[in-house]
C-alpha positions as CSV (number, residue, x, y, z in Angstrom):
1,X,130.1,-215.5,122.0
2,X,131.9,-218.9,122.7
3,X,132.4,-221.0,125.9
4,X,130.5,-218.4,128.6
5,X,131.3,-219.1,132.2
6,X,128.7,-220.9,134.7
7,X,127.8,-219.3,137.9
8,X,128.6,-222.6,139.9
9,X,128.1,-221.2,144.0
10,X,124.8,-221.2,145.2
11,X,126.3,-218.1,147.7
12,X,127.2,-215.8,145.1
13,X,123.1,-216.3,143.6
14,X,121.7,-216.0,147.1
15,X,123.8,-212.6,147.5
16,X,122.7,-211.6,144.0
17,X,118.5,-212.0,144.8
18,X,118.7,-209.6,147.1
19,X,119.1,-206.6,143.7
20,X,117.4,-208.8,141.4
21,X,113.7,-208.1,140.5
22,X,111.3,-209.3,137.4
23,X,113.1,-206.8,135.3
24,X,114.0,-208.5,131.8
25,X,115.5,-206.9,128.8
26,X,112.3,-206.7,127.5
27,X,111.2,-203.9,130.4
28,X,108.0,-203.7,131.5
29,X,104.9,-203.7,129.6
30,X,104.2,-200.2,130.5
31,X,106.9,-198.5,130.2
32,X,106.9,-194.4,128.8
33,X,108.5,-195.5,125.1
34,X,111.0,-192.4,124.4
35,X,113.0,-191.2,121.4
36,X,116.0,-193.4,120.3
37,X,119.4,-191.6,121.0
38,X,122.7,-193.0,119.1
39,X,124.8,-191.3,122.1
40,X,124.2,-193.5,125.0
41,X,127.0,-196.4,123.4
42,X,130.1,-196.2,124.8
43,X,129.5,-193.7,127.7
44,X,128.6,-193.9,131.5
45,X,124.8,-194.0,132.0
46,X,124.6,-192.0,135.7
47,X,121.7,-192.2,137.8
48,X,120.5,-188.8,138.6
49,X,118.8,-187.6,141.9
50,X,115.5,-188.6,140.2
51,X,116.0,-191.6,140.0
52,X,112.9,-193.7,141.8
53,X,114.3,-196.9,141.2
54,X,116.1,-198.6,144.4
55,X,118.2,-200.8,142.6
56,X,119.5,-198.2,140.6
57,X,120.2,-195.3,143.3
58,X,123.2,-193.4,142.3
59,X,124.5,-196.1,139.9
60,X,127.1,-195.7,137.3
61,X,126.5,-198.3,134.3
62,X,128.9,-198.1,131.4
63,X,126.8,-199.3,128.1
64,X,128.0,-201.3,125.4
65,X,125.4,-201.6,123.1
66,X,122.6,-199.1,122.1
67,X,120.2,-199.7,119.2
68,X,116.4,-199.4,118.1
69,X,115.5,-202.5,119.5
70,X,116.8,-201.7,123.2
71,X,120.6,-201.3,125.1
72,X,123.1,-203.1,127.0
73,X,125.6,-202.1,130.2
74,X,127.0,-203.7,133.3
75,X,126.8,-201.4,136.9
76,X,130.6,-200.6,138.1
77,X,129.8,-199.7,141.7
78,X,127.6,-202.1,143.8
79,X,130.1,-204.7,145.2
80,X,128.0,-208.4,146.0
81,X,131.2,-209.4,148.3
82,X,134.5,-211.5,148.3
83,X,134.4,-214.9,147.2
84,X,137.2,-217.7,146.6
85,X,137.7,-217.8,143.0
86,X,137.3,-221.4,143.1
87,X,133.6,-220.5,143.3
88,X,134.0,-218.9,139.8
89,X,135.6,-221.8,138.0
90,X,134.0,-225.2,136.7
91,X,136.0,-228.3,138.4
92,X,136.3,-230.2,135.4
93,X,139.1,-227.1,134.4
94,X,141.7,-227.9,137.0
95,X,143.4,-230.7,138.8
96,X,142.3,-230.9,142.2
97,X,145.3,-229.8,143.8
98,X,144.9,-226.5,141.5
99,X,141.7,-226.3,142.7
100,X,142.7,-226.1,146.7
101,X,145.0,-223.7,145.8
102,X,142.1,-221.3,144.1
103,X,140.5,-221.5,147.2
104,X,142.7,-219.5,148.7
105,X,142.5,-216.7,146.0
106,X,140.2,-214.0,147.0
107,X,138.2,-211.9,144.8
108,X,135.4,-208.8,144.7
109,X,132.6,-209.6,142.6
110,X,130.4,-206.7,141.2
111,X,126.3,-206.8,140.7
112,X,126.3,-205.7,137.1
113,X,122.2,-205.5,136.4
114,X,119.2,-206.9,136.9
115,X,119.3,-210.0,134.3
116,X,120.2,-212.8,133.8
117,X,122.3,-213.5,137.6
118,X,123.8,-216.2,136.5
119,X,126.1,-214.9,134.1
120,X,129.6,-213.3,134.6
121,X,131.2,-210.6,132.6
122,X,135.4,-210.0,133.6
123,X,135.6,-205.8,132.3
124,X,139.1,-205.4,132.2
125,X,141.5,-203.2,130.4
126,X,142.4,-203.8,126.8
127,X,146.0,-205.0,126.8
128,X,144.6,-208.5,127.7
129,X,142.8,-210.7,125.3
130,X,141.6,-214.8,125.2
131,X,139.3,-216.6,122.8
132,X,136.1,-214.7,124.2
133,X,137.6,-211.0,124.3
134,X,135.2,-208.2,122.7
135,X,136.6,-204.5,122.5
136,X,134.9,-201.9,123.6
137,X,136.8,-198.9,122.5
138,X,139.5,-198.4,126.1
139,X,138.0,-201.3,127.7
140,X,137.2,-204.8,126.5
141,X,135.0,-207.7,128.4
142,X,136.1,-211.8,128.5
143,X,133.7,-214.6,129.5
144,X,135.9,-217.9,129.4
145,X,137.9,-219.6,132.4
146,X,141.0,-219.0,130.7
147,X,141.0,-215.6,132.2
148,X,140.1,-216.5,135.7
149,X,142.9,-218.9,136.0
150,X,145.4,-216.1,134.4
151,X,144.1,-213.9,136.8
152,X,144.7,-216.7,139.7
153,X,148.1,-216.5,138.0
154,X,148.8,-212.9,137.7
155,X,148.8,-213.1,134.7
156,X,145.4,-211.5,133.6
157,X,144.7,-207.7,132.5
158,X,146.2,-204.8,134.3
159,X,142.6,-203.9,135.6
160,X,139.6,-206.2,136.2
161,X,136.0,-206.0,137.2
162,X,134.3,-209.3,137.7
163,X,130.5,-208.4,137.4
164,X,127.6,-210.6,138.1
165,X,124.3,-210.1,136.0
166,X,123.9,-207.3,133.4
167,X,121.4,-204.2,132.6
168,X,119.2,-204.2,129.7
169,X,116.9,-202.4,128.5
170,X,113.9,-203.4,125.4
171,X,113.1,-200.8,122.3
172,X,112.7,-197.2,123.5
173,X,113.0,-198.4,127.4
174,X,115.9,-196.7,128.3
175,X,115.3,-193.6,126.2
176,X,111.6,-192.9,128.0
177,X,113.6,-193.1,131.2
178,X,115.7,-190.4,130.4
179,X,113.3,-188.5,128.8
180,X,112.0,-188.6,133.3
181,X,115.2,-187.6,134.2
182,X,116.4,-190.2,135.5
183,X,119.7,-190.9,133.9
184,X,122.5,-188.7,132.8
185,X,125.1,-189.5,130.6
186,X,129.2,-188.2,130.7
187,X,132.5,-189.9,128.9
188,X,133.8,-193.4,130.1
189,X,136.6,-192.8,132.6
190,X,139.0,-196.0,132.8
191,X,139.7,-194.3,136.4
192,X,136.2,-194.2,137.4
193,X,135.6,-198.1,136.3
194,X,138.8,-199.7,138.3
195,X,138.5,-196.8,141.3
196,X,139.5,-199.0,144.5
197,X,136.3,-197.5,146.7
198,X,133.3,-198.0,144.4
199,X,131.4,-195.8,147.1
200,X,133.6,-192.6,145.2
201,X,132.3,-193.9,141.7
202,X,129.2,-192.1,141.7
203,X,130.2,-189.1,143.4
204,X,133.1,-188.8,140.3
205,X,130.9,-189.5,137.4
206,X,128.2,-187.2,139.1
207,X,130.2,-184.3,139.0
208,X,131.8,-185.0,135.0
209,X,127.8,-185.7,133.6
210,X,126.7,-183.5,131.4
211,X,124.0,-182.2,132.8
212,X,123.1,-182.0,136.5
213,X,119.8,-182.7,137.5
């Protein structure tokens, strides 16, 4: 991936500790090492009722990769806060006189996962694309400040998440968890991803999961 955006306010991190563990990609030494499935890609990871995890209480996570050697996603529905998105955008980008008026632009971030906090992911919808764009079947993901400042501009995608941090998981990780029952799986719903109340998110994806547990 090219030019990836900085996390530049000390704020947004501080908000961001408070769902932020030791959890890597790598997991935990001891985790239970399940089966690889090829079916978690490209769907909603749910957290069922089992779920034992705080962080992860009734959290949908749409996943984007899935391989033998572990699995990627970014969390939808735990809002960190509004913050200018001046905050988002390196100085050295814009004039200060475009920076003043950034300040003024207000916008939800999203905790995505438990790694790496300092990195932001824009999910949006796929009619947009800049130099950093990836496709992810109905939905795509930029990391550049061209799309902040088209965003700024109204001129951005139809539909946008800006997520802090991401999930990951190492080899078999994932897979041992929901061989505990702790995750369920169902189709990606572009409603479900850009729903206004992210409190309604879970509830929705709950109730279209595969199996209910």
């Amino acid at each position: 991936m090219k030019k990836r955006i900085s996390l530049l306010s000390a704020f947004i991190l501080v908000i961001s500790l408070f769902y932020c563990s030791t959890t890597s990609a790598e997991g935990p030494k001891n985790y239970l090492k399940g089966k690889f499935y090829n079916t978690v890609k490209n769907h909603f990871l749910i957290a069922s009722k089992k779920m034992n995890d705080n962080k992860f209480k009734k959290t949908v996570i749409v996943m984007l990769q899935n391989n033998k050697d572990g699995a990627f996603g970014l969390v939808i529905n735990k809002p960190l806060g509004t913050v200018p998105m001046a905050m988002l955008i390196d100085p050295s980008n814009n004039s200060s006189r475009e920076r003043e008026k950034l300040f003024d632009i207000k916008i939800p971030i999203f905790w995505g996962g438990p790694v790496d906090s300092t990195q932001i992911f824009i999910l949006h919808s796929k009619e947009y694309k800049s130099k950093t764009t990836r496709n992810y079947g109905d939905i795509s993901i930029s990391q550049d400040h061209e799309i902040l400042l088209d965003i700024a501009k109204k001129k951005g995608p139809k539909n946008i998440l800006i997520i802090l941090g991401y999930s990951g998981w190492g080899s078999g990780q994932l897979e041992g968890e929901m061989e505990r029952d702790h995750w369920l799986l169902s189709e990606i719903n572009l409603n479900i991803i850009f729903e206004i109340e992210s409190k309604n998110k879970w509830k929705k994806a709950y109730k279209k999961s595969f199996l209910k547990i």
